[in-house]
VEXDRENNU-488854 format. One record per residue (C-alpha): chain; x, y, z. Coordinates in nm, 3 decimals. Each point is the difference from the previous one (the first is absolute). Layout:
% residues N
{unit: A&X: X&Y: Y&Z: Z};
...
END
This chain:
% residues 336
{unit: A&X: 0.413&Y: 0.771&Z: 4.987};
{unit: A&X: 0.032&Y: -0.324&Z: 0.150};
{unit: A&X: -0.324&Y: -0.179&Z: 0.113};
{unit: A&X: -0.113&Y: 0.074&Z: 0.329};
{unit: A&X: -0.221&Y: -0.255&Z: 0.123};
{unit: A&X: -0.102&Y: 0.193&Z: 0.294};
{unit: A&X: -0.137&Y: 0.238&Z: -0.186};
{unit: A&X: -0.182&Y: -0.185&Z: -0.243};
{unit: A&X: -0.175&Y: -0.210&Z: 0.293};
{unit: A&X: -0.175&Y: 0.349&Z: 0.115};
{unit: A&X: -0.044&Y: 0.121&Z: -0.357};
{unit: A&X: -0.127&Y: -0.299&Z: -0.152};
{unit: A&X: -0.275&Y: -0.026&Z: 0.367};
{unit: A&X: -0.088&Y: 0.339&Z: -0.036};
{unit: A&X: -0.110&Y: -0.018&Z: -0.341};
{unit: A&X: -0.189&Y: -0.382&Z: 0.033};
{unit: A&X: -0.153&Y: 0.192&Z: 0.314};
{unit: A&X: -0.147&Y: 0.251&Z: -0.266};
{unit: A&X: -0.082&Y: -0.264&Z: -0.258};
{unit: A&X: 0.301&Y: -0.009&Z: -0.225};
{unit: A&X: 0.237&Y: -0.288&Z: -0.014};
{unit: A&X: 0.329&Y: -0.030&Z: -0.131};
{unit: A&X: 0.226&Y: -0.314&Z: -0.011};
{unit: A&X: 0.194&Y: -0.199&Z: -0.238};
{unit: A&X: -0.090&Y: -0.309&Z: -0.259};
{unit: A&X: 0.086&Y: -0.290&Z: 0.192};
{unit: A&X: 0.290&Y: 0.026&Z: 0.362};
{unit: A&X: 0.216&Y: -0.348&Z: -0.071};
{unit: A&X: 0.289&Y: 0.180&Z: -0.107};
{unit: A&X: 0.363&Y: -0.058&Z: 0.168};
{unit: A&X: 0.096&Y: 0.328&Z: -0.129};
{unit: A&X: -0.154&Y: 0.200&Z: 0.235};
{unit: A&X: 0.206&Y: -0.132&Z: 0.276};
{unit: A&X: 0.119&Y: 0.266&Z: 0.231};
{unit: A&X: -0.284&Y: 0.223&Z: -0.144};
{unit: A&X: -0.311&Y: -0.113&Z: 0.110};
{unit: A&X: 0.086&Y: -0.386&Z: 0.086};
{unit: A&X: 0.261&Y: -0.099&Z: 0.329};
{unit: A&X: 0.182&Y: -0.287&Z: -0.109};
{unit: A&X: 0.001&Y: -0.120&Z: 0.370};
{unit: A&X: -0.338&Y: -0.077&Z: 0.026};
{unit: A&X: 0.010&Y: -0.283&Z: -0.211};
{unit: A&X: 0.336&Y: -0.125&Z: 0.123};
{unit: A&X: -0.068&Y: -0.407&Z: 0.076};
{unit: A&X: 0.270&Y: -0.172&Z: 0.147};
{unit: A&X: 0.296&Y: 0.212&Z: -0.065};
{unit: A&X: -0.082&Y: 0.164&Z: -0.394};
{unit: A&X: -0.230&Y: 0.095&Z: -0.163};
{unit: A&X: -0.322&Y: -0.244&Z: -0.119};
{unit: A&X: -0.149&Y: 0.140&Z: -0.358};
{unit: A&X: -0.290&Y: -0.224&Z: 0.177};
{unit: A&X: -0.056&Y: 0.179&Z: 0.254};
{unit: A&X: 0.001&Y: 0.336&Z: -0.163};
{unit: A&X: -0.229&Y: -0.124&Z: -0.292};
{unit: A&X: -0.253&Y: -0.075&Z: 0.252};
{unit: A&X: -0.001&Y: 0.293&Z: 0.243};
{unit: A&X: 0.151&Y: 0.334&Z: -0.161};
{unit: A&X: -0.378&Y: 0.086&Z: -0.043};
{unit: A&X: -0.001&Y: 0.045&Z: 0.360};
{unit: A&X: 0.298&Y: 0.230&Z: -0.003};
{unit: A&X: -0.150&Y: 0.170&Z: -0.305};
{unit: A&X: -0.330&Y: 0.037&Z: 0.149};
{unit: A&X: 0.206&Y: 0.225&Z: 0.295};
{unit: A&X: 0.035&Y: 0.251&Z: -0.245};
{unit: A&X: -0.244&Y: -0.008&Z: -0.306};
{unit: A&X: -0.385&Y: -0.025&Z: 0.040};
{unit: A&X: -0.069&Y: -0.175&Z: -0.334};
{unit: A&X: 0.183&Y: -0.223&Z: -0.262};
{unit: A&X: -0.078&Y: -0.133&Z: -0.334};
{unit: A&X: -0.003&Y: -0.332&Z: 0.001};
{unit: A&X: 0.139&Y: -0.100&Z: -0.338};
{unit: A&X: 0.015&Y: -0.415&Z: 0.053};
{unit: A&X: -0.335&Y: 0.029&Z: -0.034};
{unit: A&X: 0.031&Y: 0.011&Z: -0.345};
{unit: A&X: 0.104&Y: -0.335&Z: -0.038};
{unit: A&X: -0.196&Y: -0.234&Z: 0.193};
{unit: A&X: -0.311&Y: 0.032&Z: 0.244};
{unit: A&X: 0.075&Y: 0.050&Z: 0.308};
{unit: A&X: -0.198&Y: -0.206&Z: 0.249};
{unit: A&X: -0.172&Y: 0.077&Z: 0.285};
{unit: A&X: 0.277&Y: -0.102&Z: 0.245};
{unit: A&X: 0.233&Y: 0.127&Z: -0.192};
{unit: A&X: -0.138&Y: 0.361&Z: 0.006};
{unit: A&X: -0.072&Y: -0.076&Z: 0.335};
{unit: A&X: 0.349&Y: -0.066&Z: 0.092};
{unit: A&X: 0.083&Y: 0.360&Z: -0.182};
{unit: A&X: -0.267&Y: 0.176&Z: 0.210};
{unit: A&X: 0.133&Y: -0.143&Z: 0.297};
{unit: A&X: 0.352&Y: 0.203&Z: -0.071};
{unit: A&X: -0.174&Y: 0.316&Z: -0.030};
{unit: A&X: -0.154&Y: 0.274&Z: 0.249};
{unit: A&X: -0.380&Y: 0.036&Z: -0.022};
{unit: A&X: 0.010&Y: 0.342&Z: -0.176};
{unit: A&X: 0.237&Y: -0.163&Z: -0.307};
{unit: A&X: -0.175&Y: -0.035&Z: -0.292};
{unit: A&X: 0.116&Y: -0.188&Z: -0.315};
{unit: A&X: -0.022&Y: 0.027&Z: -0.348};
{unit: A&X: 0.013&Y: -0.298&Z: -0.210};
{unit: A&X: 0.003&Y: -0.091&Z: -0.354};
{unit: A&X: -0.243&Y: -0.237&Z: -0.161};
{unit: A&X: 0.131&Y: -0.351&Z: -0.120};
{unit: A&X: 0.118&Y: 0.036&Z: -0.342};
{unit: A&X: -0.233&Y: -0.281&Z: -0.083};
{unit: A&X: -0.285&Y: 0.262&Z: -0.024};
{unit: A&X: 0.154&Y: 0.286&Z: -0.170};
{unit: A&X: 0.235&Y: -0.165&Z: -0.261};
{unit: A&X: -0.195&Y: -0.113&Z: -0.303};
{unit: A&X: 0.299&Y: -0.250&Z: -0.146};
{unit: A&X: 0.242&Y: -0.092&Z: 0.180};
{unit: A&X: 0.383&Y: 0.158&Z: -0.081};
{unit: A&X: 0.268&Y: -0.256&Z: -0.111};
{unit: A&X: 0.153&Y: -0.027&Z: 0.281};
{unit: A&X: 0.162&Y: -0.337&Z: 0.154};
{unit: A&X: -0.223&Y: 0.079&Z: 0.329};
{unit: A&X: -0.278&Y: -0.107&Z: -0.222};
{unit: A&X: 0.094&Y: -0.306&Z: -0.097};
{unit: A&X: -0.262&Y: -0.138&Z: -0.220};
{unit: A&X: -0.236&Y: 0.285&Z: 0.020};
{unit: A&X: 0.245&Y: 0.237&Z: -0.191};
{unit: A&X: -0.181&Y: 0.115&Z: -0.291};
{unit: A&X: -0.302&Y: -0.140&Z: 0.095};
{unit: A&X: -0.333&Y: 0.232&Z: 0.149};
{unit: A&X: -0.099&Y: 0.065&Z: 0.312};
{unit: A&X: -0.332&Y: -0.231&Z: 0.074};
{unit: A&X: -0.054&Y: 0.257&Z: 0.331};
{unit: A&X: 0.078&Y: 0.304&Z: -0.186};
{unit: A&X: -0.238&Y: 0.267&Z: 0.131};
{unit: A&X: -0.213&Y: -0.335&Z: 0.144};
{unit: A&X: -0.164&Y: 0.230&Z: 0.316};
{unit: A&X: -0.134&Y: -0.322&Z: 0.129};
{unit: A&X: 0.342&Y: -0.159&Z: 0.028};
{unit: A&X: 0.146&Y: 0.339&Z: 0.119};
{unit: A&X: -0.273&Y: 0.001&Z: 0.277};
{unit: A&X: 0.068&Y: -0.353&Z: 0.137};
{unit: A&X: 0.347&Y: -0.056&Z: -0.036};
{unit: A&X: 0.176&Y: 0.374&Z: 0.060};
{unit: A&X: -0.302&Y: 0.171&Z: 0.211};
{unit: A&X: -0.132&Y: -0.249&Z: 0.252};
{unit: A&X: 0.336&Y: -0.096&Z: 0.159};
{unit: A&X: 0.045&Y: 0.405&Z: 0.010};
{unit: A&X: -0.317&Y: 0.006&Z: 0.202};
{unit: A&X: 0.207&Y: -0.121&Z: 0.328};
{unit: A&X: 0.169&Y: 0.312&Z: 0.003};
{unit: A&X: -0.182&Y: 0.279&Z: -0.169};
{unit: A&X: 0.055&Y: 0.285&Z: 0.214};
{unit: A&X: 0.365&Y: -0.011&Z: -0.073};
{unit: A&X: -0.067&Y: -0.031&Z: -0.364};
{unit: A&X: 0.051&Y: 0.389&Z: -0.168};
{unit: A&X: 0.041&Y: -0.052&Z: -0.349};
{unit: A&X: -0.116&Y: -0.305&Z: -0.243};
{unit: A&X: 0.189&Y: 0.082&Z: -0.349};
{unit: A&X: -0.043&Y: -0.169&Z: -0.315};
{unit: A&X: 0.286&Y: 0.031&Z: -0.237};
{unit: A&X: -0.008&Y: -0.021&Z: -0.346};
{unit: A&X: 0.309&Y: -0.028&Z: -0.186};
{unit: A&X: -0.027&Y: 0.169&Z: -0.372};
{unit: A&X: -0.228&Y: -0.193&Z: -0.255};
{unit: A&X: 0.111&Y: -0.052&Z: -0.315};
{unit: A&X: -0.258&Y: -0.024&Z: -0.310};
{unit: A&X: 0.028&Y: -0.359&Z: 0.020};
{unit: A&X: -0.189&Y: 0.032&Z: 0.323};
{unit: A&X: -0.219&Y: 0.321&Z: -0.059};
{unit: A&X: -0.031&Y: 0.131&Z: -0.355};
{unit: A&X: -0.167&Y: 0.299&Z: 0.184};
{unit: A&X: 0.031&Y: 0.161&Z: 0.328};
{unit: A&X: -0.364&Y: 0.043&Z: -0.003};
{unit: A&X: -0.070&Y: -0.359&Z: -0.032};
{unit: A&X: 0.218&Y: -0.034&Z: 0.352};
{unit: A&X: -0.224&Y: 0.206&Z: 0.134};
{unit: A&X: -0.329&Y: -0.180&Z: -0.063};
{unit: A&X: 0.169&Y: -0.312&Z: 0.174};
{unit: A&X: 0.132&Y: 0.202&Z: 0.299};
{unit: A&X: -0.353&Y: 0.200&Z: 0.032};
{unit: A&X: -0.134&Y: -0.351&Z: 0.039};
{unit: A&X: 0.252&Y: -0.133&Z: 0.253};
{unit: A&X: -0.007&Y: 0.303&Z: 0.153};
{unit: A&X: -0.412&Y: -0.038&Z: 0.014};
{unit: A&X: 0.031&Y: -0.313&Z: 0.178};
{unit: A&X: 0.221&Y: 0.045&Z: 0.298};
{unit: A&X: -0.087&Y: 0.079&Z: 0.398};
{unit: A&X: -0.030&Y: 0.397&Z: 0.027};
{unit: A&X: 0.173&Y: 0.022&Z: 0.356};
{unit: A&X: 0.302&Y: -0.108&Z: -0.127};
{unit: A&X: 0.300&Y: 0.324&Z: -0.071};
{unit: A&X: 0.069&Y: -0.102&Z: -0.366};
{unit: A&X: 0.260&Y: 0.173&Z: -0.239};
{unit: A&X: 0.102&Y: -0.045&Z: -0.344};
{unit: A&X: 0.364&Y: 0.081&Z: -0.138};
{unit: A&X: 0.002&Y: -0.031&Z: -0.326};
{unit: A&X: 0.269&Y: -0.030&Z: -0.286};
{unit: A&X: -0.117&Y: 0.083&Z: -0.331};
{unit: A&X: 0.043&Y: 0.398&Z: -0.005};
{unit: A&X: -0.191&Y: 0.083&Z: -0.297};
{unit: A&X: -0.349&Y: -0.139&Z: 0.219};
{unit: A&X: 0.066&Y: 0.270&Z: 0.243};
{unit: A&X: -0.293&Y: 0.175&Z: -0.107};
{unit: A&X: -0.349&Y: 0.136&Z: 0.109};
{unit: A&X: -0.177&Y: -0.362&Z: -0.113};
{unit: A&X: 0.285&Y: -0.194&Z: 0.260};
{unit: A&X: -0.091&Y: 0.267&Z: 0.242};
{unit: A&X: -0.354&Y: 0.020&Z: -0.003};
{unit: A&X: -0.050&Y: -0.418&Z: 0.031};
{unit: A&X: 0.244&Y: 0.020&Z: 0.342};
{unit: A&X: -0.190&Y: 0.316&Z: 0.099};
{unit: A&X: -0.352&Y: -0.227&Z: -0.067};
{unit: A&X: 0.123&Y: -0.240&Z: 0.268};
{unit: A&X: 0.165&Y: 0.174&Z: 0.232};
{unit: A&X: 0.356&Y: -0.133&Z: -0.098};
{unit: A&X: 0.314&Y: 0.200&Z: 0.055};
{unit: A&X: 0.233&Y: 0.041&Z: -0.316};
{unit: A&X: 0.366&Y: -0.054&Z: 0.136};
{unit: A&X: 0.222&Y: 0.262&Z: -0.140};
{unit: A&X: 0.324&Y: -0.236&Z: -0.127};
{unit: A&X: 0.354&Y: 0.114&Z: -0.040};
{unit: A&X: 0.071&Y: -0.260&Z: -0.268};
{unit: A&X: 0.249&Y: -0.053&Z: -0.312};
{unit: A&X: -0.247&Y: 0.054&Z: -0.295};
{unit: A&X: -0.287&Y: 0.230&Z: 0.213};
{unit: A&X: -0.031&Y: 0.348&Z: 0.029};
{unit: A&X: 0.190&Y: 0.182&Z: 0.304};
{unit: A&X: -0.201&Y: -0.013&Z: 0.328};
{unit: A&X: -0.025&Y: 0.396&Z: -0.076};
{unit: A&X: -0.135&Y: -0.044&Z: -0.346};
{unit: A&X: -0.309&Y: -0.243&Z: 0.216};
{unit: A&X: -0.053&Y: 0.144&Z: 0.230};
{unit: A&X: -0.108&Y: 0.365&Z: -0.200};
{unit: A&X: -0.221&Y: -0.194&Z: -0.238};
{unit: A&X: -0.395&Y: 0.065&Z: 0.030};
{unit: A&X: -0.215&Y: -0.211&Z: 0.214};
{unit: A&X: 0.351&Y: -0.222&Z: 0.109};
{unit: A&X: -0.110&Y: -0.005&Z: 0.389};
{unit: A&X: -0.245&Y: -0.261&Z: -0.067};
{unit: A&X: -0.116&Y: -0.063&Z: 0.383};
{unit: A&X: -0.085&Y: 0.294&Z: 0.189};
{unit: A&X: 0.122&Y: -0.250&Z: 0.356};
{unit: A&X: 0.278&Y: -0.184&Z: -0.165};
{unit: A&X: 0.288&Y: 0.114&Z: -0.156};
{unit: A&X: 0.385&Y: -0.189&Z: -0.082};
{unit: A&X: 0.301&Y: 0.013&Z: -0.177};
{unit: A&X: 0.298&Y: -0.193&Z: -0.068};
{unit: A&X: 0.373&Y: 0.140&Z: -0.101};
{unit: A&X: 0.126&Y: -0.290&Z: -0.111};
{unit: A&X: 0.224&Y: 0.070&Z: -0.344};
{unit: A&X: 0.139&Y: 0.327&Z: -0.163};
{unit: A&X: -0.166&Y: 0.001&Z: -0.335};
{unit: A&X: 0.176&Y: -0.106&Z: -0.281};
{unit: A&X: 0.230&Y: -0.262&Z: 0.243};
{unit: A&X: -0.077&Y: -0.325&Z: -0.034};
{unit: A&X: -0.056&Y: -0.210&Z: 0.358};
{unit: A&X: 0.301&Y: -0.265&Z: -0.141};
{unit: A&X: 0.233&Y: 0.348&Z: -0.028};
{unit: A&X: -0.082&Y: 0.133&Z: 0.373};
{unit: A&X: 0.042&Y: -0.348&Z: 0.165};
{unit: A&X: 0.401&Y: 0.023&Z: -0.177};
{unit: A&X: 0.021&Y: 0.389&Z: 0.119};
{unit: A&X: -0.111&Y: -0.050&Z: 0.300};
{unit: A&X: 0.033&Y: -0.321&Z: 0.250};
{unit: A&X: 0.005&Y: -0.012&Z: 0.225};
{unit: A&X: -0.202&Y: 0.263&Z: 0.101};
{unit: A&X: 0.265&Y: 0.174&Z: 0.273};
{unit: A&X: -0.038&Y: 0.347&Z: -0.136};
{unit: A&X: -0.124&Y: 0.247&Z: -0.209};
{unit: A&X: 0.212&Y: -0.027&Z: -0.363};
{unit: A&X: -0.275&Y: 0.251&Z: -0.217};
{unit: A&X: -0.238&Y: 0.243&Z: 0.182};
{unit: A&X: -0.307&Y: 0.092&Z: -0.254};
{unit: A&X: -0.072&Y: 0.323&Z: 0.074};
{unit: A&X: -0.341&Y: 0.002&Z: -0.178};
{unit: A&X: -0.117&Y: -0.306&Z: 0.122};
{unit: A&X: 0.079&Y: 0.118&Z: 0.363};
{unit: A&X: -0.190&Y: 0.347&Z: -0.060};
{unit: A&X: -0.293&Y: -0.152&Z: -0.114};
{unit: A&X: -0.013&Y: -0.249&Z: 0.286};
{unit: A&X: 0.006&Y: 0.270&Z: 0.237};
{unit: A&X: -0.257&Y: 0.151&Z: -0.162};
{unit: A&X: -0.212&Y: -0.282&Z: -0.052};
{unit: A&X: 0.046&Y: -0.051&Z: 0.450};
{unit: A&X: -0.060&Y: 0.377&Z: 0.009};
{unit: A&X: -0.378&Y: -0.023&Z: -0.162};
{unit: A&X: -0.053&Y: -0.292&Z: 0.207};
{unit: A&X: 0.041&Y: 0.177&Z: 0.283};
{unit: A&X: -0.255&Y: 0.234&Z: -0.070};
{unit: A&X: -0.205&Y: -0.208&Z: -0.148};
{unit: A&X: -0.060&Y: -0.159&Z: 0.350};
{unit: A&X: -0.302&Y: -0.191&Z: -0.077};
{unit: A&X: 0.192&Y: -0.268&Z: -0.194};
{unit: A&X: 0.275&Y: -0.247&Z: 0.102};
{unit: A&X: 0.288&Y: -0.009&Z: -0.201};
{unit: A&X: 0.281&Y: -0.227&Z: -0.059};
{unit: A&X: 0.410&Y: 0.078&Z: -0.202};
{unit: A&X: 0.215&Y: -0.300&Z: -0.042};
{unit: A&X: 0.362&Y: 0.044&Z: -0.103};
{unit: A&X: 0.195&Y: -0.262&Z: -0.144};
{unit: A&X: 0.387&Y: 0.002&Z: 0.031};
{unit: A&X: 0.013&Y: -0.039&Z: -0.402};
{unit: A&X: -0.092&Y: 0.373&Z: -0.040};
{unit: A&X: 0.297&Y: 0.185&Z: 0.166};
{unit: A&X: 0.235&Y: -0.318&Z: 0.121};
{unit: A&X: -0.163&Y: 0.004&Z: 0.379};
{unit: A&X: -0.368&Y: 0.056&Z: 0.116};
{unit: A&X: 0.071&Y: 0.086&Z: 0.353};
{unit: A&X: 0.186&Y: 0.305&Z: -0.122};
{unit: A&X: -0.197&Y: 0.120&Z: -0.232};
{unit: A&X: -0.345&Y: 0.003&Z: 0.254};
{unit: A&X: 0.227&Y: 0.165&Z: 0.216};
{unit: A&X: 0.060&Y: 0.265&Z: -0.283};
{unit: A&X: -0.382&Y: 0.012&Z: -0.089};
{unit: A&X: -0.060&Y: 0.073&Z: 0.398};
{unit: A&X: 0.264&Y: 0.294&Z: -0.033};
{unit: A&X: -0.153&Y: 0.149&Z: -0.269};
{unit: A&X: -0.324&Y: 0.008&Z: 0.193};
{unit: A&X: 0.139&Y: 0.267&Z: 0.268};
{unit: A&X: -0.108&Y: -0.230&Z: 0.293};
{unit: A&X: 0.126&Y: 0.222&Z: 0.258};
{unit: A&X: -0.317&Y: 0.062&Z: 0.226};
{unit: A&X: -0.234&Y: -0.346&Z: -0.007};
{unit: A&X: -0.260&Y: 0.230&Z: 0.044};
{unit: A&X: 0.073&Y: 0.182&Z: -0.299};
{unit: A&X: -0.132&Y: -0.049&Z: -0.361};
{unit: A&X: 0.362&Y: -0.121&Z: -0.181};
{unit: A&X: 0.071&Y: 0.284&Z: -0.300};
{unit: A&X: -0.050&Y: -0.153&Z: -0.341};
{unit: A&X: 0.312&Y: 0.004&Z: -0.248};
{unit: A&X: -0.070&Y: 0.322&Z: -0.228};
{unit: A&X: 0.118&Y: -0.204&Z: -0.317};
{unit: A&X: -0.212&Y: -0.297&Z: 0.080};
{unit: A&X: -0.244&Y: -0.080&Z: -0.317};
{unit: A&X: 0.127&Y: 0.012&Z: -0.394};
{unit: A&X: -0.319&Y: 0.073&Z: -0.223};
{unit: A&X: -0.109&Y: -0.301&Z: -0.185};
{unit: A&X: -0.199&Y: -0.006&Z: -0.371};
{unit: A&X: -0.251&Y: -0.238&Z: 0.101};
{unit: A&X: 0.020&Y: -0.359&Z: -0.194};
{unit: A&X: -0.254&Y: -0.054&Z: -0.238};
{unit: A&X: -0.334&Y: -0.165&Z: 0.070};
{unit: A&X: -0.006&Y: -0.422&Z: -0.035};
END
């Protein structure tokens, strides 16, 4: 079914409204024209300005959606006027999610041109929680109530970096140690054979939420989500379908730019992210956010609005039904 935008708007407020918010990783995309995005709005003198729409889709977005994952974060801090400026597109009851700079979370930096001369080289402000406190938190200070979700990524380590996942924990316990408490942290991690009662139990010791991942080389969101002791905060809970495992994020860019429609539904992935919304509903004493990216099924918009069908959300009042397929067992990974 096509996606209805109408629809969504009152779905998508009606579950925020009972603590659970759905929305996509990142809104910038010209794909969605016609979908969730009028191309007349950012009409500027006689066609269309790319300008224009960079700076105020949010706004448009916002109309719709109560949250969005704010993936530039990821590569640079964001300063207090800039997050200002973001705020300032957004309703009062919006709430964001964004990741942490990579600059804390990556221990060496990829070879990638971006990096210039810092390819190969470490991270000086790898898990550095004093650097992470004064250049990503304090700016975030101006607009804290519309801040949701604060999510560090870390992409998989290789021995090089960790010869043991244990040894990644001791440094994370101590980052972990040192941060502000009234902060909503989460941690989506990429190394599947740590998903285990030791990873667990440190994010449960500080109140972090584990972010269940839909990722190339991780287990399905499923498989996570039925593992022991995996809801780590009993108030905070988040997860992000971003890639069909086994698909590598290079392979669903090609399949599917630019993001216009749904090319491959995942069936499983969309049964477990119902049921994942389902608990959360009655689990009401914890907030709960679900990003989709369009690199899962070819469009994100369309595949919320599938998630939101498979919830039953007929009556508002009414709990939605959960799928009856919705968790796979899981053989629990092995201690770290």
């Amino acid at each position: 079914m096509p996606f209805n935008r109408e629809k969504m708007r009152a779905g998508a407020a009606e579950l925020a409204a009972r603590g659970v918010y759905v929305g996509t990783s990142s809104w910038k995309y010209r794909g969605w024209a016609g979908m969730l995005y009028d191309d007349a709005r950012y009409i500027w003198r006689g066609k269309f300005s790319e300008a224009r729409f960079e700076k105020h889709c949010l706004r448009e977005y916002a109309e719709v959606f109560k949250t969005v994952c704010f993936d530039g974060a990821y590569y640079f801090y964001p300063s207090q006027s800039y997050l200002e400026d973001l705020a300032a597109e957004v309703p009062p009851d919006f709430r964001f999610g964004f990741k942490v700079t990579e600059e804390i979370t990556v221990k060496k930096f990829p070879n990638l041109a971006r990096f210039g001369a810092r390819a190969g080289q470490a991270s000086p402000d790898f898990l550095n929680a004093d650097r992470f406190i004064k250049a990503y938190l304090e700016p975030l200070k101006a607009i804290r109530s519309k801040v949701g979700l604060l999510m560090f990524e870390f992409s998989r380590f290789y021995p090089t970096d960790y010869a043991r996942g244990r040894d990644f924990l001791t440094d994370l316990d101590r980052f972990l140690e040192q941060l502000p408490r009234d902060w909503p942290y989460g941690i989506e991690l990429r190394n599947r054979a740590w998903l285990g009662p030791d990873y667990f139990a440190c994010l449960s010791r500080h109140q972090v939420a584990h972010v269940f991942n839909s990722w190339s080389a991780m287990p399905a969101i499923g498989e996570q989500m039925a593992l022991p002791g995996s809801r780590t905060n009993p108030d905070l809970c988040a997860a992000r379908l971003l890639l069909r495992p086994g698909r590598s994020y290079a392979e669903a860019v090609a399949t599917f730019q630019p993001y216009n429609q749904t090319k491959e539904p995942y069936a499983e992935a969309r049964s477990a992210a119902a049921a994942f919304l389902q608990e959360s509903l009655i689990e009401t004493r914890r907030k709960t956010y679900l990003y989709v990216n369009n690199r899962l099924e070819g469009n994100a918009l369309e595949t919320l609005d599938a998630l939101l069908n498979l919830l039953q959300m007929v009556d508002p009042k009414a709990s939605p039904k959960a799928p009856d397929h919705a968790l796979r067992s899981a053989t629990p990974t092995k201690n770290l």
